[in-house]
C-alpha positions in Angstrom: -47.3 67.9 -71.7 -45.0 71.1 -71.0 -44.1 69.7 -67.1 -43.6 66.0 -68.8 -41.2 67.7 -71.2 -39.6 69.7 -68.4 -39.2 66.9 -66.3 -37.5 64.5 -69.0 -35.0 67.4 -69.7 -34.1 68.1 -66.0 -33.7 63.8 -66.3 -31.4 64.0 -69.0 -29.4 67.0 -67.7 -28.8 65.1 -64.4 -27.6 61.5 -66.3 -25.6 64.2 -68.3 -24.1 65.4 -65.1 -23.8 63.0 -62.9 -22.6 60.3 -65.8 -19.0 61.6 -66.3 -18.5 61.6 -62.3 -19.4 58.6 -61.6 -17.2 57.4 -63.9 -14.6 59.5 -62.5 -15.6 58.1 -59.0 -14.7 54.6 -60.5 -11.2 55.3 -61.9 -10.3 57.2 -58.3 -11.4 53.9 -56.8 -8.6 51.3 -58.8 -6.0 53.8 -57.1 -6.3 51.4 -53.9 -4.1 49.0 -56.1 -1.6 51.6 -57.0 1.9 51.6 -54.9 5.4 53.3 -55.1 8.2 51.0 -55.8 11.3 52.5 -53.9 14.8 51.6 -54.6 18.1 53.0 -53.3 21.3 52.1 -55.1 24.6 52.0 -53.5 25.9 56.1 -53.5 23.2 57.3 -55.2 19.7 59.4 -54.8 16.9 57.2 -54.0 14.5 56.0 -56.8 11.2 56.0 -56.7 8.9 54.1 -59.0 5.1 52.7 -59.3 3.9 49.1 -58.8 0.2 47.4 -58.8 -0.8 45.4 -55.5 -2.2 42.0 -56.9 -3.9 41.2 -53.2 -1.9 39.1 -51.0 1.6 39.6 -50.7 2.2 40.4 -54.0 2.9 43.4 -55.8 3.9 43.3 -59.4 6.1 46.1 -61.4 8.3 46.4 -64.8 11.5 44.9 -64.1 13.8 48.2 -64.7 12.1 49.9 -61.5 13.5 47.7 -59.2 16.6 47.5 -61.0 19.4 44.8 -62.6 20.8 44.3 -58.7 17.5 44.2 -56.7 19.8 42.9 -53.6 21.9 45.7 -53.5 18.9 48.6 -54.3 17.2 47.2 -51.3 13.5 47.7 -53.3 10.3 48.9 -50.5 6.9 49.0 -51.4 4.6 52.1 -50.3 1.1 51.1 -50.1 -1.7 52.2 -48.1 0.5 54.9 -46.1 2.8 52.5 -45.0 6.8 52.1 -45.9 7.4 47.7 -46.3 10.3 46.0 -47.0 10.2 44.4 -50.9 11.8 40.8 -51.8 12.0 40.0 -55.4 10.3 37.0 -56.0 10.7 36.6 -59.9 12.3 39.1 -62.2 12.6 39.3 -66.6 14.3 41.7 -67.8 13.1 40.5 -71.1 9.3 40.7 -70.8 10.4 43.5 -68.4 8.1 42.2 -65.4 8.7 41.7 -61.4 7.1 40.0 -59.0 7.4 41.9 -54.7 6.2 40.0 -52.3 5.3 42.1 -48.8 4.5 41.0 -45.4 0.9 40.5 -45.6 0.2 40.4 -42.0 1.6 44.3 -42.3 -1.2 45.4 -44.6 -4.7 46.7 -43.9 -7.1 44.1 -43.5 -9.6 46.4 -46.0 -6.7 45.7 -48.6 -5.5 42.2 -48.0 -9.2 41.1 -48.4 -8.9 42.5 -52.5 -8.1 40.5 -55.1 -7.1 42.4 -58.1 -8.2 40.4 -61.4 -6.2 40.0 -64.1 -8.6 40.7 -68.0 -8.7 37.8 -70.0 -9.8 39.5 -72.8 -6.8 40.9 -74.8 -6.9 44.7 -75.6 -8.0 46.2 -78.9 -7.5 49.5 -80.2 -10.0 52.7 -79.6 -10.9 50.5 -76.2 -11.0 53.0 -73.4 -8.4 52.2 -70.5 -7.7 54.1 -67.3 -3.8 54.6 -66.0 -3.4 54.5 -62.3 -0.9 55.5 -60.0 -1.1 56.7 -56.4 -1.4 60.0 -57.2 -4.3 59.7 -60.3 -6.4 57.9 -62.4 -6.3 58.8 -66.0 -8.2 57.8 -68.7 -6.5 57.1 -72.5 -7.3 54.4 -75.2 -5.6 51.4 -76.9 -3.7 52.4 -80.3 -2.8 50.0 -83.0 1.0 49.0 -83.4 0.6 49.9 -86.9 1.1 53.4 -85.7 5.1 52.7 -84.6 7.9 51.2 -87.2 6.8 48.2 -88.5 10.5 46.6 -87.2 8.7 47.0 -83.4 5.8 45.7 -83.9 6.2 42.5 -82.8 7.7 43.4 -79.8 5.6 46.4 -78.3 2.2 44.9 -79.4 0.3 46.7 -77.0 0.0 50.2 -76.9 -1.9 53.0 -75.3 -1.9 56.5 -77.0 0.0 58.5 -74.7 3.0 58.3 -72.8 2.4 56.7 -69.5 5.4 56.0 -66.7 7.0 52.5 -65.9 5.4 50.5 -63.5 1.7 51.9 -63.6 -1.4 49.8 -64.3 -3.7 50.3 -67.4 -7.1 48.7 -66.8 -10.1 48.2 -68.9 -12.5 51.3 -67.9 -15.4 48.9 -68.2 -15.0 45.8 -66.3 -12.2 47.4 -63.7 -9.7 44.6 -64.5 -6.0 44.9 -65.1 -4.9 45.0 -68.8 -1.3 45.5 -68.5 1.8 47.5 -66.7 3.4 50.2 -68.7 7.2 49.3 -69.6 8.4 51.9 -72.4 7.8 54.6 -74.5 7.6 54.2 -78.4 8.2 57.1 -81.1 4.4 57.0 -83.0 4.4 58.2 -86.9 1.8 60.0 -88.9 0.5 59.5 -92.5 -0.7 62.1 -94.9 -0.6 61.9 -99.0 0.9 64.9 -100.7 1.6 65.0 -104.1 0.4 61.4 -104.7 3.5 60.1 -102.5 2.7 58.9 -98.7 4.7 60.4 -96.0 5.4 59.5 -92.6 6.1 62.1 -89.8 6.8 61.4 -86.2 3.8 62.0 -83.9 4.3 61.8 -80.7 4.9 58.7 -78.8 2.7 55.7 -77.6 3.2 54.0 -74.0 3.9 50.3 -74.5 2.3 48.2 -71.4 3.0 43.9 -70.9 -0.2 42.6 -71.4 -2.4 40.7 -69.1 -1.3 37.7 -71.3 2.5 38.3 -70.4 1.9 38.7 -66.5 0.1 35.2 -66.8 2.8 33.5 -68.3 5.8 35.1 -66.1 3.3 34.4 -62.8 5.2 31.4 -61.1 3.2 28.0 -62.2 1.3 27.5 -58.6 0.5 31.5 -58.1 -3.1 32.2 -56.4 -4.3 35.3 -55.4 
């Protein structure tokens, strides 16, 4: 009875180790779809920004990396160590969304053989999410926009809890597809009763991401990947 015992805890201790890395393992591996979104305008420094590779061509980023003049800023895509030229397919500055096409015969076949699947399920709060770039993977959750002035609501309708940077992808942790791409920042409040009045404190801010649901409807009609 003691080995059985000793043997279930040496078990449990492994799952308890080897759980949080795989997980890890996971994230590191959605960092294939992560690019740098490069832009040079006319006498100034150049920009860099982050994108998500789609699979194909495409490469999809919030519209304010690649700029209001995309034709002058001359916008490249880095992806998988190599330096490609960018055309701007589609571009909102409203939904704050762009579509890059790349030559495909330029990329890896490894990577041109991906798809990257857009969620279908829409986001809800406390879900866990993972933000990647090409540098990291990071994991944060969904907050509620009840959390920012009621005024913005409407607008920046889905949030994560902290501040993420323009252009990145959040995906659902679970199923590995893409949620979103992180557009803006939004100032959070807090609530706490004192002296039977409610008060409302800033706290912090939340990263607002276009949904899954948005990049569907700005995709052009007849888009495949």
């Amino acid at each position: 009875m003691r080995l059985v015992a000793v043997l279930a805890l040496g078990i449990s201790a492994a799952f308890q180790l080897t759980e949080p890395s795989l997980a890890q393992t996971f994230d590191d591996s959605l960092q294939v779809y992560a690019v740098n979104v490069v832009k040079t305008p006319p006498f100034k420094k150049q920009f860099t920004g982050y994108g998500i590779y789609l699979g194909g061509p495409w490469v999809i980023t919030a519209a304010h990396v690649v700029g209001h003049w995309p034709f002058l800023t001359r916008p490249r895509v880095l992806v998988a160590g190599l330096d490609l030229p960018a055309t701007v397919v589609k571009k909102d500055d409203q939904v704050d969304l762009a579509l890059l096409s790349v030559d495909e015969t330029k990329l890896p076949v490894s990577l041109r053989l991906r798809r990257n699947p857009l969620c279908t399920a829409p986001p809800v709060p406390g879900m866990e999410v993972v933000d990647v770039m090409p540098e990291s993977a990071t994991r944060t959750r969904i907050v509620s926009p009840l959390l920012i002035a009621s005024e913005l609501r409407s607008r920046f309708d889905t949030l994560v809890d902290t501040v993420e940077v323009s252009g990145t992808g959040i995906f659902d942790a679970q199923r590995k597809c893409l949620l979103g791409i992180i557009s803006a920042k939004v100032q959070k409040f807090g609530y706490r009763r004192m002296n039977r009045r409610l008060l409302v404190n800033p706290d912090g801010f939340a990263g607002y991401f276009v949904s899954a649901a948005k990049i569907v409807g700005f995709l052009p009609p007849k888009f495949h990947f």
